[in-house]
DSSP file (Angstrom, degrees, kcal/mol; ACC not computed):
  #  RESIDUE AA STRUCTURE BP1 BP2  ACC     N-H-->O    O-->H-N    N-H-->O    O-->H-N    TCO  KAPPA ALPHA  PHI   PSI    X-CA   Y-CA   Z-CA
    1    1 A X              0   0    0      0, 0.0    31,-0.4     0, 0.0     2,-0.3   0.000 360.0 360.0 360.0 149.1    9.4   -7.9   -0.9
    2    2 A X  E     -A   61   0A   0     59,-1.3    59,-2.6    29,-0.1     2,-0.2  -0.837 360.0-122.7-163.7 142.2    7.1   -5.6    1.2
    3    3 A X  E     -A   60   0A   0     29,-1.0     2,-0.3    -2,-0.3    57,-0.2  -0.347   9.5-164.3 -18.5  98.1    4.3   -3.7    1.3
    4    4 A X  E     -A   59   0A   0     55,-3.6    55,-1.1    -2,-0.2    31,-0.2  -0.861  18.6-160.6 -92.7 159.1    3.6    0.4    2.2
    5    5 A X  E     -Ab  58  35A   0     29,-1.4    31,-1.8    -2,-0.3    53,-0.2  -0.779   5.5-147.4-127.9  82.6    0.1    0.9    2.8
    6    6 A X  E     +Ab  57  36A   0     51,-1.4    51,-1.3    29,-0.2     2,-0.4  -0.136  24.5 169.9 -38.4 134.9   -0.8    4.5    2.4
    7    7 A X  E     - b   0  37A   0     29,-1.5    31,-1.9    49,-0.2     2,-0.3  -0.905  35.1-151.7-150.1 177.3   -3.5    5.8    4.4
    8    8 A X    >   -     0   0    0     -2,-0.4     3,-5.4    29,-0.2    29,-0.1  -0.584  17.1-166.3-155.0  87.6   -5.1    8.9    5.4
    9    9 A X  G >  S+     0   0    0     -2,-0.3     3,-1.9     1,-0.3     4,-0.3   0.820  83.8  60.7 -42.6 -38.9   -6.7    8.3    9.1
   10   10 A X  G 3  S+     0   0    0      1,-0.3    -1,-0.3     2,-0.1     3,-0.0   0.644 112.1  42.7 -72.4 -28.3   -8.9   11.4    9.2
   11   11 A X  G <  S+     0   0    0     -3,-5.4    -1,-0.3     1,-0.1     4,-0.2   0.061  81.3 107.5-136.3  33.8  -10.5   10.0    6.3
   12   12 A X    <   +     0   0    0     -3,-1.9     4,-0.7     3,-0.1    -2,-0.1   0.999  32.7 118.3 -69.9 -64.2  -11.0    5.9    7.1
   13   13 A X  S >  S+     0   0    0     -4,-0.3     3,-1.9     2,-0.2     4,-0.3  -0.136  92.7   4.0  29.1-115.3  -14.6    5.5    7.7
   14   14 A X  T >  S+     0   0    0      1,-0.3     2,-1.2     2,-0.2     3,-1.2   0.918 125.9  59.6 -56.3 -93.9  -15.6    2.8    4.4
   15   15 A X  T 3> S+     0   0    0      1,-0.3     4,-2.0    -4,-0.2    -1,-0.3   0.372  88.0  78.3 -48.3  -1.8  -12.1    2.1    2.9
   16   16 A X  H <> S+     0   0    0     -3,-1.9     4,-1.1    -2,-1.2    -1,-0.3   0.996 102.5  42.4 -48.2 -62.0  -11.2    0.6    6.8
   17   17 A X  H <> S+     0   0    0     -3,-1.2     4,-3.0    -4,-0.3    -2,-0.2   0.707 116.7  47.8 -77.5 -37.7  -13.3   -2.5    5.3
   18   18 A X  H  > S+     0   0    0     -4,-0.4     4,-3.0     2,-0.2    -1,-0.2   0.976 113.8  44.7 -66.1 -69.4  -11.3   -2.0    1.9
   19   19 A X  H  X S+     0   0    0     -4,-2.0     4,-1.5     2,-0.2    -2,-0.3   0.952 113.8  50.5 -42.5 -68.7   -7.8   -1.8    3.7
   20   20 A X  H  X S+     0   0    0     -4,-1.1     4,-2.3     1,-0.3    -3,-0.2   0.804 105.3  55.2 -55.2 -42.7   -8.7   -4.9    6.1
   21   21 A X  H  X S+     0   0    0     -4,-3.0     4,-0.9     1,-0.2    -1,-0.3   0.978 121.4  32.6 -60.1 -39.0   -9.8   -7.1    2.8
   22   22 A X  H >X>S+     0   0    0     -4,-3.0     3,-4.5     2,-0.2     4,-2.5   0.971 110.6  59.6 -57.1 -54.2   -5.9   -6.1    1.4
   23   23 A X  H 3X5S+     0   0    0     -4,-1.5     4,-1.8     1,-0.4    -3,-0.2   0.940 114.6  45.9 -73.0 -64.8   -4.1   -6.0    4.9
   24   24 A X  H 3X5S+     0   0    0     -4,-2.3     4,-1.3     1,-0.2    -1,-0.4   0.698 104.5  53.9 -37.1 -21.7   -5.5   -9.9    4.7
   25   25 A X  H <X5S+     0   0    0     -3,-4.5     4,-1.8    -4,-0.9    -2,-0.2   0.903 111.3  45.8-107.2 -39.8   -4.6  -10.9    1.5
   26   26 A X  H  <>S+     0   0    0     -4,-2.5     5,-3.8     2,-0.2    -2,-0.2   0.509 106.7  60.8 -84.9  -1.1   -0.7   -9.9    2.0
   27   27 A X  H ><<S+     0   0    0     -4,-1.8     3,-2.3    -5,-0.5     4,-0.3   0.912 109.8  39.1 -75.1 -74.0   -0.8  -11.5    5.2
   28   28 A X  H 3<5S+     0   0    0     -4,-1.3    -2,-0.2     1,-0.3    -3,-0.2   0.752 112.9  52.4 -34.3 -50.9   -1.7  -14.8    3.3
   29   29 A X  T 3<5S-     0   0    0     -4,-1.8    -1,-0.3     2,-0.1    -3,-0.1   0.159 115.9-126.0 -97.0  17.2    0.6  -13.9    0.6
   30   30 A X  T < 5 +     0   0    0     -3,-2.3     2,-1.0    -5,-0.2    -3,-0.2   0.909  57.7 152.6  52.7  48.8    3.6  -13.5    4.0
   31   31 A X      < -     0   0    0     -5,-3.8   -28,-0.2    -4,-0.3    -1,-0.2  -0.761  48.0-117.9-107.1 121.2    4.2  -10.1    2.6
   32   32 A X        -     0   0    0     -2,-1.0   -29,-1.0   -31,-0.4     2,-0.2  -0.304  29.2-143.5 -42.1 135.4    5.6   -7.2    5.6
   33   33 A X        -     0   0    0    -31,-0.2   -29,-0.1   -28,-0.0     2,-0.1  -0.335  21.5-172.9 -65.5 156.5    3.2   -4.5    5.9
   34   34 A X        -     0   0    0     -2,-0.2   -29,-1.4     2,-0.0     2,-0.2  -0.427  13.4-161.1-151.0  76.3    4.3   -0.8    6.5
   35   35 A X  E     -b    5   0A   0    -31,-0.2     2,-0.5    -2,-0.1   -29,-0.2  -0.495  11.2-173.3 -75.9 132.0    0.9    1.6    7.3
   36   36 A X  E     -b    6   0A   0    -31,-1.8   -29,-1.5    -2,-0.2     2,-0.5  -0.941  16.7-144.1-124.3 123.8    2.0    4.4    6.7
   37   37 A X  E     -b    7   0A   0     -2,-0.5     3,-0.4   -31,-0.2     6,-0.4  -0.690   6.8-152.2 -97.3 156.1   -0.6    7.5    7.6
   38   38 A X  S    S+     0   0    0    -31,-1.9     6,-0.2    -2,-0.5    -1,-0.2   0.753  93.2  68.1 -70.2 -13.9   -0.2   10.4    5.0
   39   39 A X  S    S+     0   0    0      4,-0.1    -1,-0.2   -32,-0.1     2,-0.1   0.574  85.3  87.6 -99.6 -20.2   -1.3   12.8    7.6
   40   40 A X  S  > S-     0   0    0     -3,-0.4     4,-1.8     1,-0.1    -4,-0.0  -0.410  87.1-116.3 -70.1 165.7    2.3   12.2   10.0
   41   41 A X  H  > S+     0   0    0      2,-0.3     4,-2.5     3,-0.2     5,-0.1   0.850 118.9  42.3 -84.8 -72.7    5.3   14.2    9.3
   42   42 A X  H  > S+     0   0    0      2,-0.3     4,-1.0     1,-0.2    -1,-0.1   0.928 114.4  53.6 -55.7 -53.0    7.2   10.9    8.4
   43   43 A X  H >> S+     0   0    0     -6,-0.4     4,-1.7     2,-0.2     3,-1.6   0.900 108.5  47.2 -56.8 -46.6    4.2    9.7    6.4
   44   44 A X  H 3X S+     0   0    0     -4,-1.8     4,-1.1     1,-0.3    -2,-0.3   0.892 116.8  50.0 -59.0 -48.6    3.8   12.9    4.2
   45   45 A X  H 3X S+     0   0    0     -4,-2.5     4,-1.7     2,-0.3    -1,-0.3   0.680 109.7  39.9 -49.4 -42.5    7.1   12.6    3.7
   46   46 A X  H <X S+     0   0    0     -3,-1.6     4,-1.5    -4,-1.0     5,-0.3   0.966 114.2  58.2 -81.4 -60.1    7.7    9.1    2.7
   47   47 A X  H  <>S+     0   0    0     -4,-1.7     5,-0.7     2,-0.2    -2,-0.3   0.691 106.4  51.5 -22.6 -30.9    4.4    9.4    0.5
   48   48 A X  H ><5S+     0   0    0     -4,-1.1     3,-3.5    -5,-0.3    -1,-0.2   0.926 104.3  54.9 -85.6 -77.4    6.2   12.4   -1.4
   49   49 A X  H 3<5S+     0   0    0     -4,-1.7    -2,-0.2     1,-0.2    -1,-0.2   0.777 110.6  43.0 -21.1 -36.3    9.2   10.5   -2.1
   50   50 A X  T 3<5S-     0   0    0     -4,-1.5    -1,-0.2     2,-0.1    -2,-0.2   0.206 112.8-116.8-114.5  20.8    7.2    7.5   -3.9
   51   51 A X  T < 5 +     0   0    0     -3,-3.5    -3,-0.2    -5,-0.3     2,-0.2   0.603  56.3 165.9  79.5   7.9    5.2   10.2   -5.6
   52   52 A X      < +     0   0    0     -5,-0.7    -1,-0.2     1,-0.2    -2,-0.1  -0.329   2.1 167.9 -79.8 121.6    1.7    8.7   -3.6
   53   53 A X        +     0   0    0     -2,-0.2     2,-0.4     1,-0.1    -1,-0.2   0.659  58.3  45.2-104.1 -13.8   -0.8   11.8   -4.3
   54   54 A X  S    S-     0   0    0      2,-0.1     2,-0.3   -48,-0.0    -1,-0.1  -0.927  86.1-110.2-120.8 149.0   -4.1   10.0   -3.2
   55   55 A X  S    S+     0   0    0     -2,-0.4   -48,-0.1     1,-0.1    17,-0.1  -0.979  92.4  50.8-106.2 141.7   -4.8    7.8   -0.1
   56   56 A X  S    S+     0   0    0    -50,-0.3    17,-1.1    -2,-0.3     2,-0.5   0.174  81.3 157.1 -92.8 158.7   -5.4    4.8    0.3
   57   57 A X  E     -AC   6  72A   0    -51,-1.3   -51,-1.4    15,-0.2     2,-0.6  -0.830  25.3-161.9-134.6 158.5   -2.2    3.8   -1.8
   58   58 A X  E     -AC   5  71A   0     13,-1.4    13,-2.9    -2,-0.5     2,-0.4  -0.903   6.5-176.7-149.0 130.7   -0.3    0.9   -1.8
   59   59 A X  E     -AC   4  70A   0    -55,-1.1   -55,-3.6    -2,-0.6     2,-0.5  -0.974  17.3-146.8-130.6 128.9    3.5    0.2   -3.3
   60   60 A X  E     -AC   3  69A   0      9,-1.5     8,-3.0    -2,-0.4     9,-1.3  -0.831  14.7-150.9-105.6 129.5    5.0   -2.9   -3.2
   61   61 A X  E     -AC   2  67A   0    -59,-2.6   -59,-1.3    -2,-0.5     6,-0.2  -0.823   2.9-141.1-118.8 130.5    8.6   -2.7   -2.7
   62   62 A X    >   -     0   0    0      4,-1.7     3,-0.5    -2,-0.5    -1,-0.2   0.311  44.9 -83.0 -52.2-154.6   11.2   -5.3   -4.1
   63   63 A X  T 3  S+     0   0    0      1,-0.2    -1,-0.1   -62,-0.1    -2,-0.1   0.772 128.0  53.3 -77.6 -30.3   14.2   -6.2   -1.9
   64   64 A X  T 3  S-     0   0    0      2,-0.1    -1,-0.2     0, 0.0     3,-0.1   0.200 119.2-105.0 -90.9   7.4   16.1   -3.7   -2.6
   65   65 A X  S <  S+     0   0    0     -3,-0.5     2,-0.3     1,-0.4    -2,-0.1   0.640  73.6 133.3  82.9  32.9   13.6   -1.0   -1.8
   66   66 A X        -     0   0    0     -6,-0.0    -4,-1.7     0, 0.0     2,-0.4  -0.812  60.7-122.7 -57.0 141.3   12.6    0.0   -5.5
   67   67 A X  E     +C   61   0A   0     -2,-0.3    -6,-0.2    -6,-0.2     3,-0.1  -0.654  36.4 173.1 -95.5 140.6    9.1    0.3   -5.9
   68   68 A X  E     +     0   0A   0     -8,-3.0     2,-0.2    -2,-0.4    -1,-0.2   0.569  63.6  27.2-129.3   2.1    8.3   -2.0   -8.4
   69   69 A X  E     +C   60   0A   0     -9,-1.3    -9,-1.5    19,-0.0    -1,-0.4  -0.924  62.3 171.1-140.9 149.3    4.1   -1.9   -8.3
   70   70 A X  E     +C   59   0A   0     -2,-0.2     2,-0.3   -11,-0.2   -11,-0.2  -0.946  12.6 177.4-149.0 155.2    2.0    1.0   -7.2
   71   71 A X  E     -C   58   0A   0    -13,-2.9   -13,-1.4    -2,-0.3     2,-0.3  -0.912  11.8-163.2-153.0 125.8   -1.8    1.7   -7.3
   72   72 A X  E     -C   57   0A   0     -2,-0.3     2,-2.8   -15,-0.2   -15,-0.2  -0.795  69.7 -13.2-114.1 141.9   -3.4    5.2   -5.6
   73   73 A X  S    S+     0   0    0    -17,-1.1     2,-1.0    -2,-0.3    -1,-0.1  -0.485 130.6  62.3  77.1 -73.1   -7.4    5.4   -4.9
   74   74 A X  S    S-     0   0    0     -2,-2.8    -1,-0.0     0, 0.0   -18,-0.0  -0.603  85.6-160.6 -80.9  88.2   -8.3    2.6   -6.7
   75   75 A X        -     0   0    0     -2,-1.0    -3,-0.1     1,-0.1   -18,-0.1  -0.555  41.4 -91.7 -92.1 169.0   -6.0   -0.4   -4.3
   76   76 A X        -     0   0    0      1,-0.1    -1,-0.1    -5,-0.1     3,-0.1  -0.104  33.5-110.0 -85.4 171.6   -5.7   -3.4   -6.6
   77   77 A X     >  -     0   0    0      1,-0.0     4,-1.4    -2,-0.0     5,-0.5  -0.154  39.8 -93.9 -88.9 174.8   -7.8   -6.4   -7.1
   78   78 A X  H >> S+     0   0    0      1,-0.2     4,-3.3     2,-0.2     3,-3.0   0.954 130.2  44.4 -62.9 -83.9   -6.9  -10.1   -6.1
   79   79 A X  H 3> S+     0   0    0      1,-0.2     4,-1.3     2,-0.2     5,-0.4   0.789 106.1  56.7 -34.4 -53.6   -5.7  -10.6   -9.5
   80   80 A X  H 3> S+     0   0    0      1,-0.2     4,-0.9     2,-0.2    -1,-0.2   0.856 116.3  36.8 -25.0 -42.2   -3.8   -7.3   -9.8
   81   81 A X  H <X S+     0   0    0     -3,-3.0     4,-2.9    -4,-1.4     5,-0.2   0.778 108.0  68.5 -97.1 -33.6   -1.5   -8.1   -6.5
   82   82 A X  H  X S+     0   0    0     -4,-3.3     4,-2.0    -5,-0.5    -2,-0.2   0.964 111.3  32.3 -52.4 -56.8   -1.6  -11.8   -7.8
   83   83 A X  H  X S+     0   0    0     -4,-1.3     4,-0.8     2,-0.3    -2,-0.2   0.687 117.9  48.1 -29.2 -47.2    0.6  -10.4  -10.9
   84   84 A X  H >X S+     0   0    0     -4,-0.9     3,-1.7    -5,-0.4     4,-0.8   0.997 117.4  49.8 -71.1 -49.5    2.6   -7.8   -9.3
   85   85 A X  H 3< S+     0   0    0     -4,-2.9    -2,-0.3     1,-0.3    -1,-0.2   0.653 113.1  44.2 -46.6 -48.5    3.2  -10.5   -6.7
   86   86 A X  H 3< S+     0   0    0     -4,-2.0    -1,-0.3    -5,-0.2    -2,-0.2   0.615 108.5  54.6 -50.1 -50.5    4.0  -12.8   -9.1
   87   87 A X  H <<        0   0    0     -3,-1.7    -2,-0.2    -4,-0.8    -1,-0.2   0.786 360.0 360.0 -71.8 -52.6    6.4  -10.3  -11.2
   88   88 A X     <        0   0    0     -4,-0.8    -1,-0.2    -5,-0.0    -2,-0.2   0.487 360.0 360.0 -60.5 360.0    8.7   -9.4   -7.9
């Protein structure tokens, strides 16, 4: 499994503290990261592909690269990721 983590640099300022609590918690839970900013060429791009219209967004991707959780604005709670985590 791994992690994108949608982001929108231009626009970090609070949600940095928001991002860092996640970016922690799927380090603990050994899942690869991918920050992806929305605001590159590659990022708008990959963001279009998985349908992400707000930053920050986060999709957790099985093994086979289907995304098989996502959650935009709102990123999910311990429990939330405990479940998805859980579910992959």
């Amino acid at each position: 499994m791994k992690a994108l983590l949608f982001y929108q640099q231009s626009e970090l300022g609070v949600a940095e503290i928001e991002l860092g609590q996640l970016e922690r918690k799927l380090d603990e839970d050994r899942l690869p990261i991918e920050k992806i900013d929305v605001e590159s060429r590659r990022g708008s791009e990959m963001a279009e592909s998985y349908a992400i219209m707000v930053a920050p967004a986060l999709v957790l991707l099985r093994e086979d690269g289907v995304a098989q959780a996502a959650w935009q604005s709102d990123l999910p709670t311990n429990d939330q990721l405990q479940s998805a985590i859980g579910y992959i």
